[in-house]
N, C-alpha and C positions, 0 to 999 in steps of 0.2 A: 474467411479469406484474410483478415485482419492480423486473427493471429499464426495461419501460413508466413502473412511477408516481414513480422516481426520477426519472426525464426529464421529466415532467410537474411530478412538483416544484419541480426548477430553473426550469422555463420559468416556473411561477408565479410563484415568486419575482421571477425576472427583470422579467416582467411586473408586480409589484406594486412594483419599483423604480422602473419607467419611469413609470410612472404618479405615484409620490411624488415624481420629479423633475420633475414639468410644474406642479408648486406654485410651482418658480421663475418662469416664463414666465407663468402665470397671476397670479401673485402683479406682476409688474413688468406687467402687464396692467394688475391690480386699480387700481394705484397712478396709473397714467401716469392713465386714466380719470376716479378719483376727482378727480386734481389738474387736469384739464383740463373738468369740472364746475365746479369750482370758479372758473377762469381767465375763462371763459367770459362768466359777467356782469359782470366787471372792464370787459371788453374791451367791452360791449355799451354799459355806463353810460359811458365814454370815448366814444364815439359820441354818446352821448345828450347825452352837455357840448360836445362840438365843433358839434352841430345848434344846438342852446339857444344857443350862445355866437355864433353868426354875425353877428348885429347889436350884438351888446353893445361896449362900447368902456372903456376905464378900470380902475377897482379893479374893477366886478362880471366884466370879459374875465379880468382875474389873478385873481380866487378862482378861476374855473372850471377855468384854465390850472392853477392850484397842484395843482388836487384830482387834476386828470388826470395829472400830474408824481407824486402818489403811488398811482394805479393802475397807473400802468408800473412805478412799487418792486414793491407787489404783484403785479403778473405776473411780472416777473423773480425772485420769492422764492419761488411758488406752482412756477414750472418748474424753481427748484433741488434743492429738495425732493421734486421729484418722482422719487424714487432706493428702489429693493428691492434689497434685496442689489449694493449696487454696481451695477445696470443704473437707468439714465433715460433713457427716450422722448423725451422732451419738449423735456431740455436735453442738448446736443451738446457734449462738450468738443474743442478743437484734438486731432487725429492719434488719437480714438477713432475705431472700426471704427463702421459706419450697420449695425450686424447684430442680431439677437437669433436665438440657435441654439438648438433645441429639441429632444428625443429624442421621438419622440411616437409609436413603437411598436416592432415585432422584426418582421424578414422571417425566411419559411420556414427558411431557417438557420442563424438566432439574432441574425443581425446590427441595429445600430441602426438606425430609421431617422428622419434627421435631418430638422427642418425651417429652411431659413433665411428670417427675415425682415428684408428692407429696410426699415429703419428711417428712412433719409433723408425721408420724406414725410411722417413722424411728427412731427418735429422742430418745436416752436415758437420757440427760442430757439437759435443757434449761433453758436459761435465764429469758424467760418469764415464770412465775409462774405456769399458769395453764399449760402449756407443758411439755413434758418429762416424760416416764416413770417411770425411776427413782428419779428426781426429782422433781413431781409436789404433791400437798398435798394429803393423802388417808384419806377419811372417814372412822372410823370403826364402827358408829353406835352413832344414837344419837350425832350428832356435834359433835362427840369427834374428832382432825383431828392429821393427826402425817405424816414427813416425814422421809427423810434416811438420806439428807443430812443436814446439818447444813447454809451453804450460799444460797442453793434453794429451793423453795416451801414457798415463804413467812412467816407469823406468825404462827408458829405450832411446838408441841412440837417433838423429835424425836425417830423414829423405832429405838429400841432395846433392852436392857436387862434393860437399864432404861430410861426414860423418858426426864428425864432432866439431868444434872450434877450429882445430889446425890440421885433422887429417883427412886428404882426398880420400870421396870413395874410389874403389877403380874396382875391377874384376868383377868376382861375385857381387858383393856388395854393391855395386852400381846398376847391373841388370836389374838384380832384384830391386832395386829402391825404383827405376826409372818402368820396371814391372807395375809394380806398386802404385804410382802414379798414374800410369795408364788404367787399370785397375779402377781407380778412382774418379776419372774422365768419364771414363762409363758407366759408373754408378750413379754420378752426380747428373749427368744427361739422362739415363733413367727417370730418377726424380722428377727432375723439371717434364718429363713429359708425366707422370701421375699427375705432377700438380693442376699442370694445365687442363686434361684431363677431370679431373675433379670439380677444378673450376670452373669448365663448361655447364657440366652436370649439375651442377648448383645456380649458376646462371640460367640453365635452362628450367631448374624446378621453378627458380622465382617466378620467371614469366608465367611460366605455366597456371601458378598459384595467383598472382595478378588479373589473368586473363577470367580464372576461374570468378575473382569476385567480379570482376567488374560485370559477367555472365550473368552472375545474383543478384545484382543492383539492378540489370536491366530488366530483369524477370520480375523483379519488385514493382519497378516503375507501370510495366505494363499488367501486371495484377490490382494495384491501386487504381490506374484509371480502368480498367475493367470494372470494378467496384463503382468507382466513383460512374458512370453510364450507367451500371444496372441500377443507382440508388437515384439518377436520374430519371430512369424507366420508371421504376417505382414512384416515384414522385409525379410523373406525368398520367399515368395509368388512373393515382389517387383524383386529381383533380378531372382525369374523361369521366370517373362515375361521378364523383359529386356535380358534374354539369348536368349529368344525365339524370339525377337525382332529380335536379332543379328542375328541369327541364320535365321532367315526367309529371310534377306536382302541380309545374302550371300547364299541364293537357289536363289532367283532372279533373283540376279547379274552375278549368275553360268549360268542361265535357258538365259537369254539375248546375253552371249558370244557366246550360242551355237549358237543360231537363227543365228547373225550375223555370224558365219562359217559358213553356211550351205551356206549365198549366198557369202562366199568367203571375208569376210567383216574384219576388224580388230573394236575389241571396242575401242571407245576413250582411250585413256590416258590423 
């Protein structure tokens, strides 16, 4: 039984590791999430200045242009930031792996079992050109190609009220950029609900993994005092025969003095 609850106590252990390390994975869940809440209405009110701004012309077309010029700072500041422990969702550096690995329990013979996730779909912002929602290039028809940001999406002019430095978009060009951006609204909403998603599920394996040892700790506990009663048994049972030992030896010894009275005898001393 001994070494049953030694095995068991590893395995808790074990188990109560695997579980302390999905804090990582949940934890760079927690973050991408919180930071992609946040992104969110940036992205929503750049929209709402690009609709508002369609007719305007002049200084009131550049305020709206400026404001939007620093909702794309804060996107691109809200996706850097968005980092736990060295892992970020959101922002993709040149020649990182698109993975998050996870240990997220123990098969029947103790081994890890891993999870990988693809993280490429996660991705708001990337280095690499064709990546990133927000920042990889959008067709809007006819090779015309246009991004949001200015240092990502390689050669292309950019989404918003105007095109380049000094020329409005208008016409085509506008739909499709203002396309393009709604486009994006709904990719990046997508997202935040996998991530949440995910993050639940990892949330829920922890506990699950938690509840699991603490299961084996208590199965330990009550297999030791089981032990420890039966070695009590044992121990009580030894000392009924040795009484009874005793006890048998002086009816003997009682049973032999008589005999020898009977024929007038004394027992040895």
């Amino acid at each position: 039984m001994w070494s049953v609850a030694s095995t068991m106590r590893a395995q808790a252990s074990t188990t109560r590791e695997v579980a302390d390390g999905l804090s990582l994975s949940v934890g760079a869940l927690g973050v991408a999430s919180t930071a992609i809440q946040s992104l969110l209405p940036l992205l929503e009110r750049f929209r709402d200045l690009m609709v508002a701004g369609k007719n305007e012309t002049g200084d009131a077309r550049r305020t709206m242009q400026n404001e939007m010029d620093a909702l794309k700072t804060q996107m691109v500041s809200v996706a850097k930031s968005a980092s736990f422990n060295g892992v970020n969702l959101l922002f993709h550096k040149q020649g990182e792996a698109y993975e998050l690995n996870a240990v997220t329990g123990l098969a029947a013979d103790g081994a890890a079992i891993t999870q990988t996730i693809n993280t490429e779909g996660l991705t708001l912002i990337d280095e690499v050109n064709t990546n990133g929602i927000l920042s990889r290039t959008y067709n809007l028809g006819s090779n015309t190609f246009r991004k949001l940001f200015d240092d990502y999406g390689g050669n292309a002019y950019r989404i918003g009220l105007y095109f380049n430095a000094t020329t409005p978009a208008t016409g085509f060009a506008y739909d499709g950029a203002l396309a393009a951006t709604n486009s994006m609204i709904s990719q990046v909403t997508s997202v935040a609900a996998r991530i949440g998603a995910m993050k639940s599920s990892m949330e829920s394996q922890q506990t699950f993994l938690r509840t699991l040892a603490d299961v084996h700790t208590a199965a330990i506990g009550r297999m030791v005092d089981a032990n420890v009663l039966e070695e009590q048994a044992r121990s009580k049972a030894l000392e009924v025969r040795e009484k009874l030992a005793i006890d048998g030896l002086a009816i003997a010894n009682a049973r032999h003095s008589a005999v020898l009275q009977l024929f007038g005898l004394k027992p040895a001393t």
